[in-house]
N, C-alpha and C positions, 0 to 999 in steps of 0.2 A: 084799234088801240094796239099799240106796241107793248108788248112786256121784256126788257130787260133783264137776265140774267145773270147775276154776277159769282164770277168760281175763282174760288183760290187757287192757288199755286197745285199744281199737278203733284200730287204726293203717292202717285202708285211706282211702284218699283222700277226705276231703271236701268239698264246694263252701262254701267262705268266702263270708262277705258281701263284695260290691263294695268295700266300704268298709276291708275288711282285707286283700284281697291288694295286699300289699307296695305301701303307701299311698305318692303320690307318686313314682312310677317313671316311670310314660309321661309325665310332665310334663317331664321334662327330656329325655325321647327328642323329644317334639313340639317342646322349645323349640331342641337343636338341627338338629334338621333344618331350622329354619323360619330358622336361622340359617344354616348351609348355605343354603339355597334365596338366602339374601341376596345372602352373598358371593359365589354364582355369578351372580346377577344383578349385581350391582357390578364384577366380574370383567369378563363380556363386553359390558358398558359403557365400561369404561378401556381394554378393545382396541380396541372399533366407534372410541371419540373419539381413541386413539390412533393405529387408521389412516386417519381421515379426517383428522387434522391431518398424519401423514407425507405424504398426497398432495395435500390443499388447504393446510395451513400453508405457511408462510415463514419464513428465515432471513436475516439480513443475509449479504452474501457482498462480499468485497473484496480487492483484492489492493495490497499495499506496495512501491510503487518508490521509488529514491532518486534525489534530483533535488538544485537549486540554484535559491535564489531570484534573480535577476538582473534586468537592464534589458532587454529587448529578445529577438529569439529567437538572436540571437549577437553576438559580442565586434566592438566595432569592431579594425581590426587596420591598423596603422600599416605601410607598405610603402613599400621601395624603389621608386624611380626609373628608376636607373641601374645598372649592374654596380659592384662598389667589393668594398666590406669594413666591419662595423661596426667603429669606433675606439672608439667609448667609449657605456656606456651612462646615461644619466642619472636614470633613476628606477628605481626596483622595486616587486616587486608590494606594492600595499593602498597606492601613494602614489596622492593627487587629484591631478588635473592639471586644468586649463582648456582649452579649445580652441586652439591655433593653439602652446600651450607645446611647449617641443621635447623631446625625450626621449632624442634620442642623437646621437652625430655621425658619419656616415658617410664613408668615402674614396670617391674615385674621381667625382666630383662634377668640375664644370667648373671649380671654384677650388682643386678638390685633395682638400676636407673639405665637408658639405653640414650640417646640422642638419637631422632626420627630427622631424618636427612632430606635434603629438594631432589626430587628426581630428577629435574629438567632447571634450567635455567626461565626465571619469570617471574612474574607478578604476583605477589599471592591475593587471591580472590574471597576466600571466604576460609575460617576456621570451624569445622563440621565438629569437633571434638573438644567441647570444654576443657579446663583442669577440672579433674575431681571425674571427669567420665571415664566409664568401664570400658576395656576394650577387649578384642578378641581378633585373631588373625586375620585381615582383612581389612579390619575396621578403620572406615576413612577417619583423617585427624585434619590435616591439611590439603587447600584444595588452592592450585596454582595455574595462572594462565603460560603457556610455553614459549618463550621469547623464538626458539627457534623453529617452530610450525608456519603453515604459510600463514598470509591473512583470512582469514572466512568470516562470511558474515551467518550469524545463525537466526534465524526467522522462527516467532513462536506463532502457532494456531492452534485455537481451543476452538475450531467450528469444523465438523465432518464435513459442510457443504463449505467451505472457504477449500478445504483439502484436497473435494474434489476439481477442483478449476486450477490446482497446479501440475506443471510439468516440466521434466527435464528441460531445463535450455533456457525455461523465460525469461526474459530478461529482468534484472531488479535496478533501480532506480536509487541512488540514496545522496541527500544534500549533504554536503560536508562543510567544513568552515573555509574549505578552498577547493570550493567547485562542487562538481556532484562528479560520484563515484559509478561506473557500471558494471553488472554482474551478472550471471545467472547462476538459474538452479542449479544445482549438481547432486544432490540428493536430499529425500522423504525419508525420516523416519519411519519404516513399516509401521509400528505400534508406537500408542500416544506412555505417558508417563504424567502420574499426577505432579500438580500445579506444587501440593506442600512439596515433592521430593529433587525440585529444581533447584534447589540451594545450594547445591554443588555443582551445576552446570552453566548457573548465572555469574558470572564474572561482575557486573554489577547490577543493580536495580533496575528493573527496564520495566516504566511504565505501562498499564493495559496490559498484562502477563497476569492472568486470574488465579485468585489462590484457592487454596483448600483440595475436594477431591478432584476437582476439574483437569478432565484428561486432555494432553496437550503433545502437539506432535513440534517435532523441531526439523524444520528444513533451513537446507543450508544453500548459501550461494559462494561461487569464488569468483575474481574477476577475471576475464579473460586472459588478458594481459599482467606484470606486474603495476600495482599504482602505488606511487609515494604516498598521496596524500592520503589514500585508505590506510596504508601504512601505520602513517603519524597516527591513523584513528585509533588504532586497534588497542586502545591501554589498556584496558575495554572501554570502551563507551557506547551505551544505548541510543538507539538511531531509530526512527520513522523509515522503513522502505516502499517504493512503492514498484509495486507485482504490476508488467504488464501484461494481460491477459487477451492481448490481440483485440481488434476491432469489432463494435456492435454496430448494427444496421438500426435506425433510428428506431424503424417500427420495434426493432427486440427493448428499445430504452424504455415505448410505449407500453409496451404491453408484458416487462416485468421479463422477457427474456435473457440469460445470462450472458447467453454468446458463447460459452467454454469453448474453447479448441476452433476457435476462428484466429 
């Protein structure tokens, strides 16, 4: 007796031609690893150029004080003589005057009444001595900006550490209504002067200038050159300047560093 066996199709593993196992596979495994391989080289390219620019680059760095553009580095100031009292005062602030014009009339003067005179040709800025106020030799009455001083721009700071970061020469910065004007230091007040006793040195109001006992230093800038338009400015008018204080390296912006004297 014969016994027939019948077997199905052969299903133990066979080695395919190269060309049919699962055609086009490693080509995209190679294409992105090579892609990978890129972007880690691109990667630690943008950190190397990123931390050599935070410790060799440069950033502008400057600090904004508010000042007054005026004549000179302070107010000429019209004074008594004699002991008296002001009687009457004859101009106010933002009027021109010419030199030798009088400005108020004073008691107590060797004919009873005196006329208190401009010393300088200018603006007058602020009147320090009421009528009805006592006076005594010395005693400011009138306080005037000087038509014939140069132009100066006077810079106020009420911060010890804003004080330390300035120096001769900086350059200051200030927009004007036609153009922007450039300047530098030229001198720090040694010692600061309280905030209430600027009244006589402010030509006009200049915002952010703190009042009361706050001690405040006054630097000044001139421009290099003569400028017209600083010029025009000078009626007085208060200005925004901006103090450049030389370049910071990014890591100093990081990590709270001033930069001073860079």
């Amino acid at each position: 007796m014969t016994i027939t066996v019948e077997t199905g199709p052969d299903t133990s593993a066979r080695e395919l031609p190269a060309g049919a196992v699962e055609p086009g596979l490693d080509r995209p495994v190679r294409l992105i690893g090579g892609r990978l391989w890129l972007g880690a080289a691109a990667l630690l390219l943008a950190v190397g150029a990123g931390t050599a620019w935070g410790i060799a680059g440069s950033l502008p760095h400057t600090l904004t004080l508010h000042g007054v553009v005026a004549h000179g580095t302070a107010p000429e100031v019209a004074r008594a003589s004699a002991p008296g009292s002001v009687v009457s005062v004859l101009v106010t602030p933002g009027t021109r005057v010419s030199q030798g014009q009088a400005l108020a009339v004073l008691s107590g003067g060797p004919g009873g009444s005196t006329e208190l005179v401009a010393p300088a040709a200018g603006t007058v800025t602020a009147v320090l001595t009421a009528p009805g106020g006592t006076l005594v030799p010395g005693t400011g009455v009138v306080a005037l900006d000087p038509a014939d001083a140069p132009t100066t721009v006077r810079l106020f700071v009420s911060s010890a550490g804003q004080l330390a970061r300035l120096r001769l020469g900086q350059q200051v910065v200030i927009p004007l209504q036609e153009g922007t004007a450039r300047l530098r230091i030229t001198g720090v007040d040694a010692y600061p002067a309280r905030a209430d006793t600027l009244g006589g040195t402010l030509p006009v109001p200049v915002p952010g200038v703190p009042s009361g006992a706050t001690p405040v230093w006054t630097v000044y800038a001139e421009p290099d050159a003569p400028d017209s338009a600083l010029d025009a400015a000078a009626a007085p008018t208060a200005v925004d300047a901006s103090v450049d204080l030389g370049a910071r390296h990014p890591y100093q912006v990081l990590f709270g560093s001033t930069g001073a004297g860079r």
